[in-house]
C-alpha positions in Angstrom: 27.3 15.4 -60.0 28.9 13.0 -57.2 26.5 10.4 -55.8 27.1 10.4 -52.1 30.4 9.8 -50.3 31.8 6.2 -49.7 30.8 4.6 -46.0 31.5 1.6 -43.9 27.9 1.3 -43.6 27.0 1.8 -47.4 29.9 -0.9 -47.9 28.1 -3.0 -44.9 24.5 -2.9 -46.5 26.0 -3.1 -50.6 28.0 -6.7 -49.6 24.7 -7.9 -47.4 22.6 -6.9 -51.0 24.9 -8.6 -53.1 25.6 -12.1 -50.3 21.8 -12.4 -50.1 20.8 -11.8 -54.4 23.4 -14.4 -54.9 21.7 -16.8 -52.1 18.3 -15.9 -53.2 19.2 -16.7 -57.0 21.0 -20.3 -56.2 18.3 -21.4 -53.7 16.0 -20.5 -56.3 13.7 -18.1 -54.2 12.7 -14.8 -54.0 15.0 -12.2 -51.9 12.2 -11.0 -49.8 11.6 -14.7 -48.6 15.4 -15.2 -48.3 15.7 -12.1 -46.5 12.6 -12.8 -43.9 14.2 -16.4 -43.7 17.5 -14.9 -42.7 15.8 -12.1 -40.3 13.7 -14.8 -38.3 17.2 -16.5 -37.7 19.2 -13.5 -36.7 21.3 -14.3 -39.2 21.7 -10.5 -40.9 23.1 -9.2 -38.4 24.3 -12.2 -36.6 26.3 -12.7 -39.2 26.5 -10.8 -42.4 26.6 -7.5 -40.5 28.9 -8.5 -37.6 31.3 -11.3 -39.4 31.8 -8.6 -42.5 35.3 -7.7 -41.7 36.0 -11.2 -42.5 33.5 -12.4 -44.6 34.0 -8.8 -47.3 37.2 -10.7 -48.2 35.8 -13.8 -49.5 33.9 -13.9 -52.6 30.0 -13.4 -53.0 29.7 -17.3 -54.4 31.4 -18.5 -50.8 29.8 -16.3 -48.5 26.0 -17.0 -50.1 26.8 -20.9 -49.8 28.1 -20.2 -46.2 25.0 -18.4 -45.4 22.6 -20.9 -47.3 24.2 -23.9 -45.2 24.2 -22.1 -41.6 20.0 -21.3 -42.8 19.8 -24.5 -43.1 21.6 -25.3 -39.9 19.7 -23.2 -37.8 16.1 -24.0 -39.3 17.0 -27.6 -39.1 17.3 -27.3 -34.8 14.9 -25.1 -34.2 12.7 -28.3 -36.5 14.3 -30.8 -33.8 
């Protein structure tokens, strides 16, 4: 039995899974806050979902560590 066929969305959503476990697991938090953290700064789609052309090629250690540091950014101004 074949599971189901190969997708550019299935790749979309497996890389987003994979960025934000990896994120979750060196920030040392849970994914569902990581993933509300990330939502509340449009940074799913923002820029998981619409950098993933480029960001697929990298490797999950980079793009987690690029994605922890723009969080950060972004929480740090709307702070300020």
């Amino acid at each position: 039995m074949e599971g189901a066929p190969r997708t550019i969305e299935s790749d979309i959503v497996q890389f987003c899974v994979i960025v934000i476990e990896t994120a979750a697991r060196k920030m040392n938090v849970s994914t569902q806050e990581l993933v509300q953290r990330l939502d509340a700064q449009g940074l799913i789609d923002g820029r998981l979902i619409k950098f993933y052309e480029t960001l697929h090629t990298q490797s999950a250690d980079y793009v987690a560590d690029d994605i922890i540091e723009t969080l950060y950014n972004y929480e740090n101004d709307e702070v300020q």
